[in-house]
C-alpha distance (Angstrom), angle and dihedral (degrees) to the residues before:
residue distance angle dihedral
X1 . . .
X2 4.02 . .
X3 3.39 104.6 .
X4 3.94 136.0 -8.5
X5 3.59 97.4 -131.3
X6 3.99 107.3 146.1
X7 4.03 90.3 -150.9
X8 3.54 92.0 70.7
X9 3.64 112.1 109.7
X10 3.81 129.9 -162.3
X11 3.77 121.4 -158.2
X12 4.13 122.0 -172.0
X13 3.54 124.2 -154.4
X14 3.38 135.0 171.7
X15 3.78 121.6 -131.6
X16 4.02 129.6 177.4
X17 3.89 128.7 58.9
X18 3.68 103.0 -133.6
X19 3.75 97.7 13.3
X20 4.33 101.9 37.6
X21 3.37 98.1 -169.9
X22 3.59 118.3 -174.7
X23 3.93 129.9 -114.9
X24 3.68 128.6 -164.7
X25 4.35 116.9 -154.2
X26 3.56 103.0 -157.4
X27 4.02 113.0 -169.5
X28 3.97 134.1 149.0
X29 3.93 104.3 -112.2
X30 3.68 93.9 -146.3
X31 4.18 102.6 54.3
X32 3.88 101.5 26.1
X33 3.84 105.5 104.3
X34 3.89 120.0 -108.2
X35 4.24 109.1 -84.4
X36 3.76 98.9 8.8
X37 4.05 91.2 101.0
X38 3.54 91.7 43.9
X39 3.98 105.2 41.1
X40 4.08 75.0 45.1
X41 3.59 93.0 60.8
X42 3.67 94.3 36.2
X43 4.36 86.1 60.8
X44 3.37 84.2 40.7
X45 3.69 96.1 56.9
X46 3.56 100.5 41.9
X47 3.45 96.3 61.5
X48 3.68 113.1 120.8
X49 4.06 121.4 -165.7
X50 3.62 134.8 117.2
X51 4.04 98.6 -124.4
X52 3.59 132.9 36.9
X53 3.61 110.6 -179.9
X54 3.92 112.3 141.2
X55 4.20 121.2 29.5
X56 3.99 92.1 -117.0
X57 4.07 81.8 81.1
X58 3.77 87.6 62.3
X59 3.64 93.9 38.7
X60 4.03 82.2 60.5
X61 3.57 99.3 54.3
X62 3.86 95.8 44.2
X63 4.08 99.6 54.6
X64 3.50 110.3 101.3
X65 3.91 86.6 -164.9
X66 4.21 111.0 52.4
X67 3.80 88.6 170.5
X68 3.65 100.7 56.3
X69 3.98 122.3 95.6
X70 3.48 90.7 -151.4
X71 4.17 118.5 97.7
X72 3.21 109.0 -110.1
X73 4.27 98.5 -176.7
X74 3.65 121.5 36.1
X75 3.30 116.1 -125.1
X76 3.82 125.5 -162.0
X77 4.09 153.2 164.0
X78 4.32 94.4 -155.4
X79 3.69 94.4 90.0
X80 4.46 84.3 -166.7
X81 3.62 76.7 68.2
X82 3.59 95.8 62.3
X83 4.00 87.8 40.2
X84 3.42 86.1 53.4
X85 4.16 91.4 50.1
X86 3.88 99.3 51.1
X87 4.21 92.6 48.8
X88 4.10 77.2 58.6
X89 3.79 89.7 54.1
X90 3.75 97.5 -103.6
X91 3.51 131.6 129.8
X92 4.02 132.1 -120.1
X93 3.39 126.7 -162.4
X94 3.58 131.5 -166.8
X95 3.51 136.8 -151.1
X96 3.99 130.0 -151.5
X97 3.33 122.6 -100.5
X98 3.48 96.9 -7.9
X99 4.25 123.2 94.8
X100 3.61 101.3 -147.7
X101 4.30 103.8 93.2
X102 3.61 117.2 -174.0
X103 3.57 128.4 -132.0
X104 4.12 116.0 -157.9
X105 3.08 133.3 -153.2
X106 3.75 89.1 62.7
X107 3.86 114.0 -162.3
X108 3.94 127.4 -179.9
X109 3.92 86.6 -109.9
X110 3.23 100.0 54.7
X111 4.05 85.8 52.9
X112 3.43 97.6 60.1
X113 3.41 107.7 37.3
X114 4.14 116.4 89.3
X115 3.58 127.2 -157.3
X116 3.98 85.3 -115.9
X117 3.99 90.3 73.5
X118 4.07 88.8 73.8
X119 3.84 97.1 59.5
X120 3.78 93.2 61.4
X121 3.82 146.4 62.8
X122 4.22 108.7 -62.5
X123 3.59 87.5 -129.9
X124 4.21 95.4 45.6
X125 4.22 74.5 49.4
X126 3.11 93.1 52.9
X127 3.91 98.4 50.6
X128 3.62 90.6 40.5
X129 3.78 92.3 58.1
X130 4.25 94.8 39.5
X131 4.10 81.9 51.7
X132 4.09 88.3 51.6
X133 4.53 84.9 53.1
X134 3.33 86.8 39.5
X135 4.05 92.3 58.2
X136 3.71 90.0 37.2
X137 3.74 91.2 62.6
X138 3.98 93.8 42.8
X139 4.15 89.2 49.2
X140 3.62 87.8 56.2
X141 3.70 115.3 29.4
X142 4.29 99.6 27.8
X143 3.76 101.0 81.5
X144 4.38 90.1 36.0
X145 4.21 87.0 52.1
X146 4.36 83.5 47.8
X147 3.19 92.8 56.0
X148 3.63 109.5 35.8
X149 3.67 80.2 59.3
X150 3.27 110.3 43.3
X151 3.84 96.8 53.0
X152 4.13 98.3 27.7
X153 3.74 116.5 23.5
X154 4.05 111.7 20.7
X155 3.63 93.7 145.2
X156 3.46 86.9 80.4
X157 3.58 96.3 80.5
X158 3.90 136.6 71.9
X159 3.80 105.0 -77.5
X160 4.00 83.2 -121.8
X161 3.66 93.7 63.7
X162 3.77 102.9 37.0
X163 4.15 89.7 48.9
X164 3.72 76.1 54.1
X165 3.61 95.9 52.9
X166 3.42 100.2 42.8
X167 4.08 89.6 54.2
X168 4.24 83.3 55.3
X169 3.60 98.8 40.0
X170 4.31 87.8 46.2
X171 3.68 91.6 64.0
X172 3.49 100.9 45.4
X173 3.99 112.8 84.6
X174 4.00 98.0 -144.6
X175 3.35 139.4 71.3
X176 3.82 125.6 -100.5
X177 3.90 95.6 -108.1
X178 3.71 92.1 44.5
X179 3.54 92.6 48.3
X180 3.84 91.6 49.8
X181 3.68 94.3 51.0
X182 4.04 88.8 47.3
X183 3.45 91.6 50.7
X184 3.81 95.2 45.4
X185 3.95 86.9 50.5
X186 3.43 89.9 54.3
X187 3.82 93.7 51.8
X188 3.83 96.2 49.0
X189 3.89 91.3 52.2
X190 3.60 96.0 48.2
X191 3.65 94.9 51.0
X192 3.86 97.1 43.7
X193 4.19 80.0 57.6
X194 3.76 97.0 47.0
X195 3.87 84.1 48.5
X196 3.98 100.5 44.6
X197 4.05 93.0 49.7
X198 3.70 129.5 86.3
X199 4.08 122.4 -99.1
X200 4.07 90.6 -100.9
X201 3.80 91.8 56.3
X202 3.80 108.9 36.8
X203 3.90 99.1 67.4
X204 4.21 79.4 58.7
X205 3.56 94.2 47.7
X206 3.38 93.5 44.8
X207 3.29 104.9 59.9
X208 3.92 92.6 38.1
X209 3.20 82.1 58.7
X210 3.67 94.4 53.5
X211 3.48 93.0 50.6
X212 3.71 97.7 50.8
X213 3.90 101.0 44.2
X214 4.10 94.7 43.3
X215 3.77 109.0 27.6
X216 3.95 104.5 23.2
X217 3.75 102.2 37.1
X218 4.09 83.4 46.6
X219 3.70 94.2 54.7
X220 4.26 92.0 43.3
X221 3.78 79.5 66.9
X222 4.04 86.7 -121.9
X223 3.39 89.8 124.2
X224 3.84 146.7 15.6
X225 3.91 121.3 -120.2
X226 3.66 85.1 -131.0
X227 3.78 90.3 72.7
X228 3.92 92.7 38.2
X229 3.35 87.7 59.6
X230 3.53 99.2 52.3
X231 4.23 96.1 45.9
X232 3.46 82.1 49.4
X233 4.07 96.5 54.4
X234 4.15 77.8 39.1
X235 3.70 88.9 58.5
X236 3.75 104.3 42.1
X237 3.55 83.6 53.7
X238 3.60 98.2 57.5
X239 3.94 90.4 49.4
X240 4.12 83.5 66.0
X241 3.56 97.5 66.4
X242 3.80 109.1 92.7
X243 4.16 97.7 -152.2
X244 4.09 105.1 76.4
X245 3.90 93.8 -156.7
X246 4.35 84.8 52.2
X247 3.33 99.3 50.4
């Protein structure tokens, strides 16, 4: 119903011993590169389980790297994205009775681009998306750079801050790492709550948990605002990213 294109090509397969659930690979015969569709279907036929019920399943049997973090299969409701996929020469797949579709191959920028970026200026795009890499490398590299200086090389700061530093870091009783790794445990759990609870009680939560994790736990002398600052800059960062499973 999204475009009238007679190259586009629909392929059904049926996947699941006991349940068979049915799976569509949609592609555009003319731009898809030679072999993905059929090493696709080959995966795709090889899979052996006795239930298929949500696309993540697939998404399992089609990585070629289980160990990475990294996503290596979009998966998205917008179906304009997947529109937008096959005219690129990829390949979507969708899964019965389930809305999540799957787009493969996955690249990092098709993760952090959003349908959004096409309804405004190309150069406000364009800043938009270099702000999203941007965040990407403060979310991962920001609290690593803290404490690798912090506990190794402080006399690259300004004498200011790192007499300022060492008056934080002196009244705190762990060390950086541990600290870190506190403080990122701390994160996780509070947003997994804020996430899990209904509308009405999330606002609350949140900013109880606010108060506890940068005012309370800074007073306790567990940690030093120094470091709440920076898993906080870490965090904002991460909310950027328009992929979930990247950031």
């Amino acid at each position: 119903r999204r475009t009238a294109d007679p190259n586009v090509k629909i392929k059904f397969l049926y996947v699941g011993i006991r349940t068979k659930t049915q799976l569509a690979i949609v592609y555009v015969s003319n731009l898809v590169k030679d072999g993905l569709v059929e090493e696709l279907e080959q995966r795709l036929q090889s899979i052996s389980t006795d239930k298929l019920v949500v696309s993540h399943t697939v998404e399992e049997f089609l990585i070629e790297h289980p160990w990475s973090p990294f996503p290596q299969v979009l998966s998205t409701e917008r179906p304009e994205k997947i529109i937008a996929a096959i005219y690129e020469g990829r390949v979507g797949i969708l899964v019965d009775n389930t809305p999540y579709s799957l787009t493969v191959p996955c690249t990092i920028s098709l993760l952090m681009q959003g349908t959004e970026d096409y309804s405004i200026h190309p150069f406000a795009a364009s800043l938009v998306r270099f702000t999203r890499y941007l965040s990407a490398l403060i979310a991962v590299f920001l609290p690593s750079i803290y404490i690798a200086v912090v506990s190794f090389h402080p006399g690259i700061l300004p004498t200011t801050l790192a007499i300022t530093v060492a008056q934080l870091r002196a009244s705190t009783p762990f060390p950086s790492l541990l600290e870190a790794f506190l403080m990122e445990g701390l994160l996780e759990i509070f947003q997994e709550a804020v996430v899990r609870l209904p509308n009405k009680l999330s606002g609350a939560a949140a900013v109880v948990g606010a108060l506890v994790i940068g005012t309370t736990v800074v007073q306790a002398g567990l940690m030093n605002p120094l470091l709440v600052v920076i898993m906080a800059t870490t965090a904002i960062a991460s909310y950027s990213m328009i992929s979930y499973n990247l950031s």
